[in-house]
N, C-alpha and C positions, 0 to 999 in steps of 0.2 A: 622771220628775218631771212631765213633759206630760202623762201619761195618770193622776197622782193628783189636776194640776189641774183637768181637767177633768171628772174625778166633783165635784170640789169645785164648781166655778162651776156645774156643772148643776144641782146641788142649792139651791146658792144663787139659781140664777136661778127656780126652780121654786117657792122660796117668796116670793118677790117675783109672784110670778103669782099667786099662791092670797091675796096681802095684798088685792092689786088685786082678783082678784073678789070675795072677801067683802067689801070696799066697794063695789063696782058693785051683788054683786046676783046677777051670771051670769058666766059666763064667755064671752071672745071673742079674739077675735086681736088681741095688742098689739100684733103687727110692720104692722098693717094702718092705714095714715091715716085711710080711709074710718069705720073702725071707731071707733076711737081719735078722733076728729071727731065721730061722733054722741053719743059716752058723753059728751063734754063739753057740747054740746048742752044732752041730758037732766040733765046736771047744774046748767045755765042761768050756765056760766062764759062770761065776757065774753073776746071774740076780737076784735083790732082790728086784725089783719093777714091778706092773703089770698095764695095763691097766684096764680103767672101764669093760671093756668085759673080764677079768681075764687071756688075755693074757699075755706074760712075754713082758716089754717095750723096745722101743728101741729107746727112745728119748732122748734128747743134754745129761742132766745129766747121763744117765746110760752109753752113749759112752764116755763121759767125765772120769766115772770111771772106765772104761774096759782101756781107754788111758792110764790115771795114773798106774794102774796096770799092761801094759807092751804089750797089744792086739792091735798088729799092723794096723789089719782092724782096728779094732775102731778109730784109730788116723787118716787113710785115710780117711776112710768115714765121720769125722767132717771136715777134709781139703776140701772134695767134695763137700761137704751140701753147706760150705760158699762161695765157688765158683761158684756153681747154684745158692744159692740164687742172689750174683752180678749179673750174667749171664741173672737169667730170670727178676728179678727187674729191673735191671738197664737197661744193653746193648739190652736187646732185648724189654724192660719196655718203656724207656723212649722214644723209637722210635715212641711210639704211644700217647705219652703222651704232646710231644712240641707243642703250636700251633705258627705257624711261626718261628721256633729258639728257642722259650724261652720256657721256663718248668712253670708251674703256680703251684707250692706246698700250699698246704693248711696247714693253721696254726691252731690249734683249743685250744681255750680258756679254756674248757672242759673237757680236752681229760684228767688228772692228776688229782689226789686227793692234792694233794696241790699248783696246779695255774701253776705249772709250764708247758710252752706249751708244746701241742705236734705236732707234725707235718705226713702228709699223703698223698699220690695219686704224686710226691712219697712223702715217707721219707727222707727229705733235711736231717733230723738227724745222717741219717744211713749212708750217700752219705759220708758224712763229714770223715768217717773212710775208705776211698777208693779212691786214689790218682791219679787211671787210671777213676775213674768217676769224682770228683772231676776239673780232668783238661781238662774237658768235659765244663764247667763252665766257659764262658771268657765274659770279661768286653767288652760293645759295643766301636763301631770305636772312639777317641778321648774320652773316659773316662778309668779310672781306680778302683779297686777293692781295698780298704782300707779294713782290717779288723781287730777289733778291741774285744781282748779278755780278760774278766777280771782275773787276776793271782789269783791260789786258793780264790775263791772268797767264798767260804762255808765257807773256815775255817777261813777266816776275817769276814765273817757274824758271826763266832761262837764268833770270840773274844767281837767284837762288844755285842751282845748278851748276854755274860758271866760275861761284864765287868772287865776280868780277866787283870791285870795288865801286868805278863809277855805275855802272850797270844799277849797284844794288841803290846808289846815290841817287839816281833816275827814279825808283820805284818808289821815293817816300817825299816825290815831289808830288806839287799838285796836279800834275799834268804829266806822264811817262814820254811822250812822243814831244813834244815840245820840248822840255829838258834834252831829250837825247841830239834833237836838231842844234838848241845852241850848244852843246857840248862840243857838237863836232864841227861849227862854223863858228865859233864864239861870238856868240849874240846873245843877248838876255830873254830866259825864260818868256817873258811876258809881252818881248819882242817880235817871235815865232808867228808867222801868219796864219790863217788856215790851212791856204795850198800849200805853204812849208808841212804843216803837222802831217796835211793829207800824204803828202809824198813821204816824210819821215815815218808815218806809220806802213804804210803799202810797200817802204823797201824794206824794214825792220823785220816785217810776216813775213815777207819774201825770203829775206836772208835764211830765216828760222827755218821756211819749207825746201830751201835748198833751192833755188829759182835763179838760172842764168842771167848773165846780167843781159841780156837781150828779153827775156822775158820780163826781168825786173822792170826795164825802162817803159813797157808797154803795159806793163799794170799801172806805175806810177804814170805815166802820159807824160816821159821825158825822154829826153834823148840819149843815146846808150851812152855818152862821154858822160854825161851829166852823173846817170847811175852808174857808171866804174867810179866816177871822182865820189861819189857818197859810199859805195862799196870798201873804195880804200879809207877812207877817213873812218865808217865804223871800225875798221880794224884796227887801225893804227891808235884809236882812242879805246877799243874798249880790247886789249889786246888778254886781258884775260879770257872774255867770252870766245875768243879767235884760238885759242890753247886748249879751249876746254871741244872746243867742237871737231879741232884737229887730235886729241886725245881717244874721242869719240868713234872716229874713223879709222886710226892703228888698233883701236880695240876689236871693232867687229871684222875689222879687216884679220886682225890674227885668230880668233876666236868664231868668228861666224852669225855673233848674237849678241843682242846688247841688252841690260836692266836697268829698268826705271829705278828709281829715287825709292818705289816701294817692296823694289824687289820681282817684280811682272820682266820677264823673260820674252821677249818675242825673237826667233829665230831668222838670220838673212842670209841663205843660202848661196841667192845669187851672186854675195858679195866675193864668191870664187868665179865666177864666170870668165870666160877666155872674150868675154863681150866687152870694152870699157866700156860702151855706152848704161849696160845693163849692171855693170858692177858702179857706176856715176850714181845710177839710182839708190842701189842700197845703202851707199853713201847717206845719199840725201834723206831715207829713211829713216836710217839709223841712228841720225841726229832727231829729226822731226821726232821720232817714235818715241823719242825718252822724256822731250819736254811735253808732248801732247799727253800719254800715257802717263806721264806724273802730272801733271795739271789734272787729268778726267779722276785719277784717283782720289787727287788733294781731294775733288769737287762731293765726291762719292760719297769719302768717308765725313766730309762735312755737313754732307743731308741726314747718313746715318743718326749722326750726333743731333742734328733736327729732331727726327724722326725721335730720339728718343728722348729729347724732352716734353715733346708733344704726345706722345705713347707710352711713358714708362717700361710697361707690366709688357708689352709686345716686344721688346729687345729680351730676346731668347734664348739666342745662341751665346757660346761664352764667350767668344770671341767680341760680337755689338759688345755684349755689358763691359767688356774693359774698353772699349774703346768708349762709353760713356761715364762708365769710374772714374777714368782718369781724367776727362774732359771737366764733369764737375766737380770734382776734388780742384784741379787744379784753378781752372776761367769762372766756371758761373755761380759755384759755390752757396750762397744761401736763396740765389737768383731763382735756382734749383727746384725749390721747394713749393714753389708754388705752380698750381695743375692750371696748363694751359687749353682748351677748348679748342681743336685745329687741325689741320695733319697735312702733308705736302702732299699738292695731286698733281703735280707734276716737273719734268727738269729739262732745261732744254740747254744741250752742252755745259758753259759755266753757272748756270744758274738754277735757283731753285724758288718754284712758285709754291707758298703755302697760302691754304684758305684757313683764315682766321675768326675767331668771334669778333663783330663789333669791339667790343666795348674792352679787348683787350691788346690791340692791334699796338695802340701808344708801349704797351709793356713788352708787348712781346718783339718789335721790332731790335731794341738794345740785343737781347738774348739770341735772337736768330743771328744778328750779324755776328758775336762773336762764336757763334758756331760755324760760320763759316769763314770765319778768316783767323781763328787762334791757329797757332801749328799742330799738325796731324804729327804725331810721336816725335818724330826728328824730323823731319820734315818744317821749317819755320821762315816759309818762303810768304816776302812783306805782301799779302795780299790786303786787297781793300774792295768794298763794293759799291756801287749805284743800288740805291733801293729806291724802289716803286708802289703804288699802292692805289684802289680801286673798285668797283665792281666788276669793270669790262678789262678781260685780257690786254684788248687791242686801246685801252683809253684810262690806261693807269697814268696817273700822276706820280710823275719822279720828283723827291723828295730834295728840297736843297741840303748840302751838306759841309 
C-alpha cells in the first residue's frame, strides 16, 4: 500500500511543480527559501514579516496571506508543503518506523501545557487528518476497530463548567450547534441550515479559544458586523457561560493560575505583564486551559476505565483500581463480569480507538460507550459520542444512532 502511495504523491507532487513553473516562467527549487523569496520578489508581492536574520519570510502565514490575496504560487506551494509533508512523514516515514507490521507511536503525558497528550515518532494526530494513511491502519486477522469519539466534547465541558442552564439545554439536544443557532435567532432546531450550523459552530470554538472578533469573522467567512451581532447574541442568551468566563479571568488575574475541573494547575505568569497585548493572551488561555485540560482529562480517565475492562489484572496502581471500583460498582455492574478479548491501541484527542474480537464487537460496543461518557467522580458533564467500526482506520463505518 506504501509503495503505491508513493508513486501516487510523486506524481502528484511533480505536477504541482510544472503548475508552479509554467507560472513563474523557469524552473527552481521550491524546497529553497532563498529561492522561493526572490520569485516573490520578482512577482512584486508585498512581505511585512521578516526572519531573525532580517530576511523577508516565507513561512505558512505569510503564504497563507499572499493566498488570500490572489498569488497563485503562494496557493501552490501550501498545496506542495502539505503533500511533502504526507509524502516524507508518512509514505516514505512510516516504512522505517513499523517493527513487524505495527507502528509503535508515542504518547507523551508532557508534551501540552494543559495535560492534553501529545503524540510522536510518528504523529498518530496528524495521521488522523489523511485518509490514504489513515487506511494504512487495519485491525489484526479476526478483530475489529471500534472507534469511539466524544461529540463536541469542549463545549459540553464548557456547559458543564459554566453551569449555564441553556448551554446545558443545548447539550442533550440532538444536535449542540444547531440548537445554539436557534436559541440565539429563534428559529427551530430543525430549521438551522448548514452554513448556519457551519458558522454557529466556527464562532462558538472561537469564542471558547478566545479569538477577536475580526479573527472570528474570517474563520466563520463573515463579516465582522455579522460576527459582533452573534458575539453579542451568545452572550446576552447564554449569560451564565459569559459570568463564568469573566469569573475565570478575575481569578487568574488575582492569583496568577487557574485549575481544571480535576484539580491540574497550569501557571500564567504573563497574566502580570505591563504588556496588554500579552496579558489579552493569558486571558485567553486561562479560559481555553480549563475547558481543554478538563475535557483531555474527562477523555483520559474514560480510556483508563476501557483499559480496565478490557485488562483487569493490568490496573495496578491504587489509584486505576478506584477509578474502575467505582466505575463498575456504580455503571456497568454485572456487564462487568464478563472477559472481553481487546485493548485500545490508540487515542487521538476526544476519542478512543479499540481493536476488538469479531464476534464480540455487538457486546462490547454498549460497555465502551458507557465508559466513556458516565461521569468521571464529580465530574458529570452530558457527554455523548459517534461510534464507528471496521477494519480500515481510514474506512470505518459510523453507526447510526
Amino acid at each position: 500500500k506504501l509503495n503505491k502511495l508513493k508513486v501516487k504523491y510523486e506524481n502528484d507532487l511533480k505536477k504541482l511543480d510544472n503548475k508552479i513553473f509554467e507560472i513563474v516562467g523557469y524552473e527552481f527549487n521550491i524546497n529553497s527559501e532563498d529561492q522561493l523569496r526572490d520569485i516573490f520578489k520578482y512577482m512584486g508581492a508585498k512581505i511585512n514579516k521578516f526572519t531573525k536574520t532580517g530576511q523577508l519570510s516565507v513561512d505558512e502565514e505569510v503564504l497563507e496571506q499572499l493566498a488570500a490575496e490572489g498569488n497563485k504560487v503562494a496557493k501552490l506551494v501550501i498545496e506542495r508543503r502539505r503533500l511533502f509533508k504526507i509524502y516524507s512523514t508518512y509514505i516514505m516515514g512510516l516504512k522505517k518506523k513499523h517493527c513487524d507490521g505495527i507502528i509503535h507511536s508515542s504518547l507523551n503525558i508532557t508534551g501540552t501545557e494543559t495535560g492534553r497528550l501529545s503524540s510522536s515518532n510518528p504523529n498518530q494526530q496528524n495521521i488522523a487528518g489523511n485518509k490514504d494513511i489513515k487506511d494504512l491502519i487495519i485491525a489484526r486477522d479476526g478483530y475489529t476497530l471500534i472507534q469511539m469519539d466524544l461529540k463536541q466534547a469542549e463545549v459540553r465541558m464548557f456547559a458543564y463548567l459554566s453551569k449555564d442552564d441553556k448551554l446545558m439545554e443545548a447539550c442533550l439536544t440532538k444536535d449542540i450547534y444547531s440548537s445554539m443557532w436557534a436559541d440565539l435567532f429563534n428559529k427551530k432546531a430543525e430549521d438551522v441550515s448548514k452554513s448556519e450550523r457551519k458558522i454557529a459552530k466556527s464562532i462558538i470554538l472561537g469564542i471558547l479559544y478566545g479569538m477577536g472578533i475580526k479573527r472570528l469573522a474570517a474563520n466563520a467567512g463573515i463579516s465582522i458586523s455579522k460576527a459582533q451581532e452573534f458575539w453579542n447574541k451568545f452572550f446576552a442568551t447564554y449569560r451564565g457561560a459569559h459570568m463564568w468566563m469573566e469569573e475565570v479571568k478575575r481569578f487568574v488575574k488575582k492569583h496568577g493560575y487557574v485549575v481544571n475541573a480535576f484539580g491540574r494547575v497550569r501557571h500564567l505568569y504573563h497574566i502580570f505583564s505591563d504588556n496588554p497585548e500579552v496579558r489579552a493572551e493569558a486571558e485567553r488561555q486561562a479560559v481555553n486551559t480549563i475547558v481543554q485540560s478538563s475535557t483531555s482529562d474527562f477523555v483520559l480517565y474514560s480510556l483508563q476505565r476501557v483499559h480496565g475492562v478490557l485488562n483487569p489484572p493490568k490496573v495496578s496502581n491504587a489509584f486505576g483500581q478506584a477509578v474502575i471500583a467505582e466505575f463498575v460498582t456504580k455503571v456497568l455492574k454485572d456487564t462487568y463480569k464478563r472477559k472481553f478479548d481487546g485493548h485500545i491501541i490508540m487515542t487521538i484527542h476526544d476519542s478512543g480507538i479499540v481493536e476488538c474480537k469479531d464476534e464480540q464487537v455487538d457486546d462490547f460496543i454498549p460497555v465502551m460507550e458507557k465508559c466513556m461518557t458516565a461521569p468521571v467522580f464529580h465530574v458529570n458533564a452530558p457527554m455523548r459520542v459517534d461510534i464507528a467500526v471496521g477494519k480500515r482506520w481510514g474506512s470505518l463505518n459510523e453507526l447510526e444512532r
